[in-house]
Backbone bond lengths (Angstrom), bond angles and torsions (degrees), N, CA, C in turn:
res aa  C-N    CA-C-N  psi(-1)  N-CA   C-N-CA  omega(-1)  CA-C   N-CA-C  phi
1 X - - - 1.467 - - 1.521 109.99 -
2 X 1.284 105.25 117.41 1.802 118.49 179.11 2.034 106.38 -58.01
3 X 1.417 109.99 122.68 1.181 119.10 163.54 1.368 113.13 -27.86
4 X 1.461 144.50 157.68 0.896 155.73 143.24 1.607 128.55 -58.60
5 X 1.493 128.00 128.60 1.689 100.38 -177.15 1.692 91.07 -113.11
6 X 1.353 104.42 151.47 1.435 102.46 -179.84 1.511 98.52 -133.08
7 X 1.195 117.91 161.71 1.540 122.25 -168.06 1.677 106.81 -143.39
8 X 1.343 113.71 128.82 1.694 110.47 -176.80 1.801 82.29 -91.05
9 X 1.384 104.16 119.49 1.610 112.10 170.18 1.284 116.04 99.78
10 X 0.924 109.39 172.21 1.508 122.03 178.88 1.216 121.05 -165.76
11 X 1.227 138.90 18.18 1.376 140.16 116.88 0.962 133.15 -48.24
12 X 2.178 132.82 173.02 1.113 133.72 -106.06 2.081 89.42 -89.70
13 X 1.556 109.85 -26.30 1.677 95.99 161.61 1.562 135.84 -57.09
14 X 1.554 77.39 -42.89 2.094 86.24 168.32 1.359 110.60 -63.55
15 X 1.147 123.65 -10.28 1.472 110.97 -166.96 1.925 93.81 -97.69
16 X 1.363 111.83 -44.81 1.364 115.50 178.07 1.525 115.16 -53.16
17 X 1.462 117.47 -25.85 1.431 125.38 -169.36 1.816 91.75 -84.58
18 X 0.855 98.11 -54.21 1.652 108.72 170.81 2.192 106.88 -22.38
19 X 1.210 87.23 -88.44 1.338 121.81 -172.48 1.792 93.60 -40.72
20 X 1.340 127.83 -59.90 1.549 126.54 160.89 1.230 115.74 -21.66
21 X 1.391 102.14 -74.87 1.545 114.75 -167.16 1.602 114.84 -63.71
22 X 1.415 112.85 -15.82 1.611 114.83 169.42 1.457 96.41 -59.07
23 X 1.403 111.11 -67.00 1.347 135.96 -157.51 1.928 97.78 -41.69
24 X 1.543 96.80 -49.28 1.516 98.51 163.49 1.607 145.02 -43.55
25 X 1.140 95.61 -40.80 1.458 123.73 176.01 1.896 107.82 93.42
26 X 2.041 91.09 33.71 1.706 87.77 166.19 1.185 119.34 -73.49
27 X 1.454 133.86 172.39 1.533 125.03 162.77 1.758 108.01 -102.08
28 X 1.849 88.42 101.09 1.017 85.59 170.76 1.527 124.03 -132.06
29 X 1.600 93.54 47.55 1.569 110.33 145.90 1.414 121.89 -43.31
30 X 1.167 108.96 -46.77 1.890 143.47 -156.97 1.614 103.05 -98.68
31 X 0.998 123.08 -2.24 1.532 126.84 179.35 1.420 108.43 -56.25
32 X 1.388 118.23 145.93 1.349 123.82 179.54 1.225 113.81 -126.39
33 X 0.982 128.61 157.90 1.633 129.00 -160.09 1.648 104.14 -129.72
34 X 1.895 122.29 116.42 1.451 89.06 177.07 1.614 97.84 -109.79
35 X 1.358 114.59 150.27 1.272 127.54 170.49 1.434 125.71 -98.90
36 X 1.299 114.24 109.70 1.422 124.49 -175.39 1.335 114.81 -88.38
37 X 1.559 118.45 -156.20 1.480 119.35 161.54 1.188 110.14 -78.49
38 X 1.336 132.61 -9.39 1.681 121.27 153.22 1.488 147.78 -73.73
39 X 1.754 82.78 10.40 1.472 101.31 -158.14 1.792 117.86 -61.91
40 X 1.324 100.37 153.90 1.222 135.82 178.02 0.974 141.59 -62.32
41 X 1.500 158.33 -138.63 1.060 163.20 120.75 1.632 94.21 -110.74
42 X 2.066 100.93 140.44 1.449 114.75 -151.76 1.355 84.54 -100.57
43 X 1.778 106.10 169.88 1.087 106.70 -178.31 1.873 109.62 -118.44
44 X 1.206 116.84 41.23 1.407 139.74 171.42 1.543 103.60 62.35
45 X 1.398 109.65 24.03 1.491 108.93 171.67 1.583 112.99 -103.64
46 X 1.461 159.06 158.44 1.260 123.31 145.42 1.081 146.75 6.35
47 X 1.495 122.42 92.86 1.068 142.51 -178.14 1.703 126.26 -126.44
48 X 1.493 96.36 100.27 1.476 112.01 -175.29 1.404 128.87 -110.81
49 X 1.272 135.60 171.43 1.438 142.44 -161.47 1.798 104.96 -87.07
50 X 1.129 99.44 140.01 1.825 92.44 171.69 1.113 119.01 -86.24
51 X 1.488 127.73 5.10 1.671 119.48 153.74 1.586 108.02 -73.45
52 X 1.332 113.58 -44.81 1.891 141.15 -173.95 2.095 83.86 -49.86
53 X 1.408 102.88 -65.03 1.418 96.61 -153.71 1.840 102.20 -70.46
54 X 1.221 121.64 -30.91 1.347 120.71 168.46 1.918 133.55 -62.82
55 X 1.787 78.70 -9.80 1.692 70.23 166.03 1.463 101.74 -141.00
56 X 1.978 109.98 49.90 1.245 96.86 137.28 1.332 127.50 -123.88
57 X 1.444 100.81 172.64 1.606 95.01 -154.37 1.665 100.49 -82.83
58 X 1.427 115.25 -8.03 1.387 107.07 -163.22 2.165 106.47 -83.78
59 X 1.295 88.83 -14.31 1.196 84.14 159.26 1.402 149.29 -84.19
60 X 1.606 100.85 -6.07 1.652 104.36 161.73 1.842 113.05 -89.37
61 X 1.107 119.91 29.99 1.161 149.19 172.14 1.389 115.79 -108.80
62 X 1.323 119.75 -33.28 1.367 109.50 -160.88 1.591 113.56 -109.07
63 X 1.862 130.59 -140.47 1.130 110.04 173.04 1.368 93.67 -112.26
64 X 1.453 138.89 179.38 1.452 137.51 152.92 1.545 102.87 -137.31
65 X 1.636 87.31 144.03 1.046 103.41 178.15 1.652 125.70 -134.41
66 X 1.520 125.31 125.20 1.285 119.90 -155.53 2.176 106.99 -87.47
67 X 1.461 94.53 126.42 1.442 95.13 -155.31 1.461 118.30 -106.12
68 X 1.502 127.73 23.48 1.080 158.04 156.17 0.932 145.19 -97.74
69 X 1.501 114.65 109.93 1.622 115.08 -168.57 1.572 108.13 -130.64
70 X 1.151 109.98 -145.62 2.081 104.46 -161.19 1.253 122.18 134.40
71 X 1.177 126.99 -170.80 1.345 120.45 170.00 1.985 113.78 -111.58
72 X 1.589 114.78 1.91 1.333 122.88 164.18 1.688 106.58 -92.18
73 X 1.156 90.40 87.09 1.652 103.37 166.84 1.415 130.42 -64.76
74 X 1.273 95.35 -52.42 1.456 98.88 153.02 1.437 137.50 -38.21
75 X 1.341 117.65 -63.78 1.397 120.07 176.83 1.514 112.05 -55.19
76 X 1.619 132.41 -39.92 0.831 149.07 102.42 1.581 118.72 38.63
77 X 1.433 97.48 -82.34 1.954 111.19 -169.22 2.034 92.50 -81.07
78 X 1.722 108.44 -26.93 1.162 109.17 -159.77 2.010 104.11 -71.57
79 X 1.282 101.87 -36.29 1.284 125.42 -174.14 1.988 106.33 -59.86
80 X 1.546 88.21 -47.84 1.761 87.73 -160.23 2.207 87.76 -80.08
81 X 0.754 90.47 -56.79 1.339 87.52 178.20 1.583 132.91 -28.73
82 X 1.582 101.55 -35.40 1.586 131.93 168.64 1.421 104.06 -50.12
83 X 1.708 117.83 -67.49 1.152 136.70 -142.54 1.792 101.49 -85.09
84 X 1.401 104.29 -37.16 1.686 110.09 162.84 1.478 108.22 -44.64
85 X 1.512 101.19 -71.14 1.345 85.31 -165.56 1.573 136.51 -74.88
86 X 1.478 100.92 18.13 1.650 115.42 166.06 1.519 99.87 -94.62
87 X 1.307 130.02 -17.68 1.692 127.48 164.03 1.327 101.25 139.78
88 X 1.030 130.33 -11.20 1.563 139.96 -173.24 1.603 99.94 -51.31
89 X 1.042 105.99 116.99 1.569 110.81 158.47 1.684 141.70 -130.28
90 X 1.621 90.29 100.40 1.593 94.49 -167.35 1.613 137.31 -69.24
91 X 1.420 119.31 144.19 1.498 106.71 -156.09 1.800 80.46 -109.09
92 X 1.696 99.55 166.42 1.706 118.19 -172.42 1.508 85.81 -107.25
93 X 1.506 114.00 -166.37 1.145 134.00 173.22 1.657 123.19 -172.93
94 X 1.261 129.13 135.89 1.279 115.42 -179.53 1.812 105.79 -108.42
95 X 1.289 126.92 127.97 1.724 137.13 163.47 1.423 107.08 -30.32
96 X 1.227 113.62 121.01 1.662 104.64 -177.39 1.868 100.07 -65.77
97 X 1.160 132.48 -8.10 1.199 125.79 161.21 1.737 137.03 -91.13
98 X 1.310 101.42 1.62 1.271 126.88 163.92 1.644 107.98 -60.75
99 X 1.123 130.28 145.01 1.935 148.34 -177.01 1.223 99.39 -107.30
100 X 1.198 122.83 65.02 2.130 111.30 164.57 1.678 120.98 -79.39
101 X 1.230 112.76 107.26 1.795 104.99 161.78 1.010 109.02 -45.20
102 X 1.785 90.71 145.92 1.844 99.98 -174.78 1.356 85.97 -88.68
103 X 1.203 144.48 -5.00 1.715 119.62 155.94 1.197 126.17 -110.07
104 X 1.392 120.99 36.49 1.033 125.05 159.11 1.861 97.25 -100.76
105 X 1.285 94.23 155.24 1.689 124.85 176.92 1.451 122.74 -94.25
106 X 0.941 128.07 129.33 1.733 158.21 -162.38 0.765 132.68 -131.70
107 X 1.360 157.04 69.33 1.734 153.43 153.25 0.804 97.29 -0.11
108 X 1.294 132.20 164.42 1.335 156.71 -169.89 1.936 110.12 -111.27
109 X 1.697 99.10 -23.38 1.572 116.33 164.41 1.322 120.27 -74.05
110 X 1.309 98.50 -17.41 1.930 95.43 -169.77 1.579 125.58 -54.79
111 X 1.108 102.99 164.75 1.795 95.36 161.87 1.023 102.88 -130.70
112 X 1.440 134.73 124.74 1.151 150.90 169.58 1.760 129.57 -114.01
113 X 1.547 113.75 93.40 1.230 116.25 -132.30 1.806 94.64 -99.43
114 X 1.355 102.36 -167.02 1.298 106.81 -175.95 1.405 135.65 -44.97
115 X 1.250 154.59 118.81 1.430 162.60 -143.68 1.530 99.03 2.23
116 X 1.415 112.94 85.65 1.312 119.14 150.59 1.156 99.71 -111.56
117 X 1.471 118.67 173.60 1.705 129.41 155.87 0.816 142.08 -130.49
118 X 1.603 126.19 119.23 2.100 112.74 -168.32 1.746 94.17 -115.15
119 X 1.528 95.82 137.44 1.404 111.95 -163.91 1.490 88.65 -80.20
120 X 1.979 96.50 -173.40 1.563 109.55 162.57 1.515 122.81 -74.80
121 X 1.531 107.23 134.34 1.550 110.00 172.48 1.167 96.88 94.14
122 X 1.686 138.35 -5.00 1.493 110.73 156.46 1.745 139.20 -92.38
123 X 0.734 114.18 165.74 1.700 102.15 170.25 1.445 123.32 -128.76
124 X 1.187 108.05 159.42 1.478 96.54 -168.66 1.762 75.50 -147.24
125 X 2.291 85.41 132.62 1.737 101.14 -174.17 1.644 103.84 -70.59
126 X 1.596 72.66 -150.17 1.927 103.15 175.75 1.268 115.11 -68.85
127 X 1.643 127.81 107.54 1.326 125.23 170.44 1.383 122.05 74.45
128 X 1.516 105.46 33.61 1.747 113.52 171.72 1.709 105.58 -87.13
129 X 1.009 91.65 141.32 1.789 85.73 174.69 2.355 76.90 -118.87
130 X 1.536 82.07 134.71 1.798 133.86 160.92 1.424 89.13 -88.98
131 X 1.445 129.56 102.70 1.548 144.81 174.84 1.758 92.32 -83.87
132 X 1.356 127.69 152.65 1.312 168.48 -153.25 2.194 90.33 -66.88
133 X 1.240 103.91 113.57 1.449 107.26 -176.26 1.545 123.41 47.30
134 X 1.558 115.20 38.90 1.156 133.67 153.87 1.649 135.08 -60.90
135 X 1.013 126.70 105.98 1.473 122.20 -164.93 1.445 117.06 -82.86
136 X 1.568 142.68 100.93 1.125 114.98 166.21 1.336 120.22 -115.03
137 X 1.584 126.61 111.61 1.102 142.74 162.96 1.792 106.51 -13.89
138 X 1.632 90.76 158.89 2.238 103.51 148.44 1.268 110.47 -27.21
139 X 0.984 110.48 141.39 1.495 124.15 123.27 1.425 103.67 74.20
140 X 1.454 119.08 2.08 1.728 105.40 168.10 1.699 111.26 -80.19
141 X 1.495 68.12 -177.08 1.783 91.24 -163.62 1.876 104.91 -136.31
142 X 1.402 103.81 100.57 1.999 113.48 178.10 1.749 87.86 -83.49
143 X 1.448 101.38 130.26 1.137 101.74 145.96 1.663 121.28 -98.60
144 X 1.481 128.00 155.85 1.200 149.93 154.64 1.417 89.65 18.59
145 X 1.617 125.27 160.16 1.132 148.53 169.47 1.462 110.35 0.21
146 X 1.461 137.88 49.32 1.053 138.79 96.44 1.454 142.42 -7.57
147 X 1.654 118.95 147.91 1.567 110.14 -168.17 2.046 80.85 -146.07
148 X 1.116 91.77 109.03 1.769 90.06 147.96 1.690 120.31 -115.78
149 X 1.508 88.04 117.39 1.587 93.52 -169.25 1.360 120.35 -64.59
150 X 1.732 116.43 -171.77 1.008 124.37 -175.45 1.801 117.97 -63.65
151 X 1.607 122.81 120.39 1.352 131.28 -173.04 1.452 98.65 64.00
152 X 1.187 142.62 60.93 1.189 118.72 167.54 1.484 103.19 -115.86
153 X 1.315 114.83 160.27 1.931 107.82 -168.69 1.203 108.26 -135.54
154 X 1.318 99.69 100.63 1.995 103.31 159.26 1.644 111.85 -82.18
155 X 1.093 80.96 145.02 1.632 87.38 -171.95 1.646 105.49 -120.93
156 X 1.243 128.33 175.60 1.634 120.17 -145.70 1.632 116.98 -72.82
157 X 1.485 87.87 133.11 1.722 98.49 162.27 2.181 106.89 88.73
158 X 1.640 94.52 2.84 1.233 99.85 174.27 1.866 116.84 -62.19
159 X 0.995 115.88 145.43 1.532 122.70 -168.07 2.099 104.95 -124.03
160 X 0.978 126.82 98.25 1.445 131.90 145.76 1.403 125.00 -100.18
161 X 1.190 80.36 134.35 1.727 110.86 -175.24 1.540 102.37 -56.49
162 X 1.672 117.26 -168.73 1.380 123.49 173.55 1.436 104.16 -87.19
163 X 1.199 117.25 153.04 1.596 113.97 166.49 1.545 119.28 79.94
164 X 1.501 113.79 22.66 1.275 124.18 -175.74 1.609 124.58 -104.78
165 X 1.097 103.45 121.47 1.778 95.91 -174.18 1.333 106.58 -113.89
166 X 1.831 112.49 127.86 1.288 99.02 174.53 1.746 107.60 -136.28
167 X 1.235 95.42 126.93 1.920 130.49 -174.12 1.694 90.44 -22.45
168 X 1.720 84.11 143.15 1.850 85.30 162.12 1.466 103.44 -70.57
169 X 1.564 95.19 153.67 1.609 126.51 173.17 1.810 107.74 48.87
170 X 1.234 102.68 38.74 1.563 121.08 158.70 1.802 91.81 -67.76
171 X 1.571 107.05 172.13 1.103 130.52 170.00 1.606 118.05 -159.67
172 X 1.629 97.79 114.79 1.520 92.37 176.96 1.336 132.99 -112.84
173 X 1.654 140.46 107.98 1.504 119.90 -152.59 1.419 91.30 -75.84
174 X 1.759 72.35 172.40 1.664 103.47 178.71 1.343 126.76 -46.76
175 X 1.422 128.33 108.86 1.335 147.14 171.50 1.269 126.58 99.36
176 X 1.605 111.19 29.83 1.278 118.90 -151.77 1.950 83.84 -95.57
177 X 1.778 108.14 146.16 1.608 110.59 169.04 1.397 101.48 -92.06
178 X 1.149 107.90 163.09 1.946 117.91 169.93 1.384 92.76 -136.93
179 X 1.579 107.32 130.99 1.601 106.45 -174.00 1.393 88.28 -101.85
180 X 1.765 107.21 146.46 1.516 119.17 164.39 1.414 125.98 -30.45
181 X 1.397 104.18 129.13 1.146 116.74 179.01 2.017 135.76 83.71
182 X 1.970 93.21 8.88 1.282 100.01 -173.38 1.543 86.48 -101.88
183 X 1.545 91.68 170.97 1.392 146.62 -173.20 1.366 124.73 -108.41
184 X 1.511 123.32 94.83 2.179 115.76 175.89 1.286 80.79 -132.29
185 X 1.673 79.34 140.30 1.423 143.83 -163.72 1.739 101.07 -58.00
186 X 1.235 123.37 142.62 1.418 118.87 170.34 1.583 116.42 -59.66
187 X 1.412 114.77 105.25 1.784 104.02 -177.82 1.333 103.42 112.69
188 X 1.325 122.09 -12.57 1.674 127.32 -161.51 1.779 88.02 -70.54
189 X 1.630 112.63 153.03 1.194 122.56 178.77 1.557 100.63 -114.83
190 X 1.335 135.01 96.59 1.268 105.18 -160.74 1.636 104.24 -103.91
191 X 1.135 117.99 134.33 1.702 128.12 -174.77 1.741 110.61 -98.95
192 X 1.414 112.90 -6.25 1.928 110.36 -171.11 1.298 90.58 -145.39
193 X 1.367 100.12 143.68 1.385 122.45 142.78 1.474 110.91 1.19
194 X 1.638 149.43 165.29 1.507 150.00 -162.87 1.864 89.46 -175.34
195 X 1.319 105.95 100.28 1.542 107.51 169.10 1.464 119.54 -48.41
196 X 1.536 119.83 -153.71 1.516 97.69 -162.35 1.936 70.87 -123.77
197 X 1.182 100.67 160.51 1.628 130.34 -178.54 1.577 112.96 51.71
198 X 1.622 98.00 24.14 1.874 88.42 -177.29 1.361 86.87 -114.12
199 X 2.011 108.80 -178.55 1.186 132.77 -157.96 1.511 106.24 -115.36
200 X 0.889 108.11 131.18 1.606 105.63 167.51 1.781 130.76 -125.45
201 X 0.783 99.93 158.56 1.761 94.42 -169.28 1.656 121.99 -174.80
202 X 1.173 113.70 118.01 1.430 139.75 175.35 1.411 124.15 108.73
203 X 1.449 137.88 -163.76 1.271 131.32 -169.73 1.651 112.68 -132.54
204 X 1.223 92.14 100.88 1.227 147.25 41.84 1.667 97.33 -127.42
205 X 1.197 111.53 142.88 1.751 134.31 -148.64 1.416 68.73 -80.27
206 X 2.290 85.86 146.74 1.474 114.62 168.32 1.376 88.69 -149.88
207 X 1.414 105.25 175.86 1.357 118.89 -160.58 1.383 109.32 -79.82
208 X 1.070 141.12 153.30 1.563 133.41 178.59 1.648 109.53 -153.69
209 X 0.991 123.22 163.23 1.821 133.59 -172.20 1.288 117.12 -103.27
């Protein structure tokens, strides 16, 4: 009997996590979708309640996968964190077309989506999703529930904090910090340092409100 795949959401990430796991060879004919207070618009597959999906048993059997992303990371880290500690335990995955160094480092939560690349000597924490042709250079460092979007390119020895989202087709040179909890702009070029919970935006990215 084929594992079960279960999905927190069902919007346009759940659908991308979806599309992976084909690529995998999960069965996710059978995918289930749970809908919380963040819920979504379904995608006419199974779609159940997150009290319904927490007390079944076939889901500590199966894989889960957390199906929400954005630029509130927080709510985000606050959400998956919730669902752990009712027993929920979510699995990562890497795109069989994704480039990972075998010495670079990986959670086992991550999502690592279609032809991105994480070089040698970086790591990427707990529950970062690697967005769809994402570049990550040497020697960085993802912290925790992080989002690097679609094409965006760190380049070597870059360091983000936890809780950092950065815009598709951002670009960050070499050795730049991102303090927890900030925000660059889709396209932002960023050349300095980015404190922790501020915004940045344009080329070369400055802070904005």
């Amino acid at each position: 009997m084929e594992n079960a795949i279960w999905v927190v959401g069902s919007g346009g990430h759940a659908r991308s996590i979806i599309g992976v796991l084909e690529s995998l060879g999960k069965p996710v004919s059978a995918a289930k979708h749970i809908v919380n207070k963040l819920g979504l618009p379904d995608l006419g597959q199974s779609v159940i309640s997150e009290s319904e999906a927490l007390d079944s048993k076939s889901m500590a059997h199966g894989e889960v996968f957390f199906g929400f992303v954005g630029d509130q990371l927080g709510v985000r880290q606050q959400k998956i964190e919730e669902l752990e500690s009712k027993g929920v335990k979510f699995s990562g995955f890497s795109a069989p077309t994704a480039l990972l160094s075998r010495r670079a480092v990986i959670d086992d939560s991550a999502q690592i989506f279609e032809g991105s690349y994480v070089g040698p000597g970086s790591s990427i924490g707990r529950h970062c999703v690697v967005n769809t042709g994402a570049t990550i250079e040497h020697d960085c460092l993802i912290g925790d529930f992080s989002h690097i979007s679609v094409r965006a390119i760190l380049l070597g020895s870059v360091q983000i904090g936890e809780k950092v989202y950065v815009g598709g087709g951002a670009v960050l040179l070499p050795g730049i910090n991102v303090g927890e909890g900030a925000i660059i702009g889709a396209g932002s070029v960023v050349t300095r340092d980015v404190p922790p919970n501020s915004k940045v935006l344009g080329s070369p990215a400055r802070p904005t409100t």
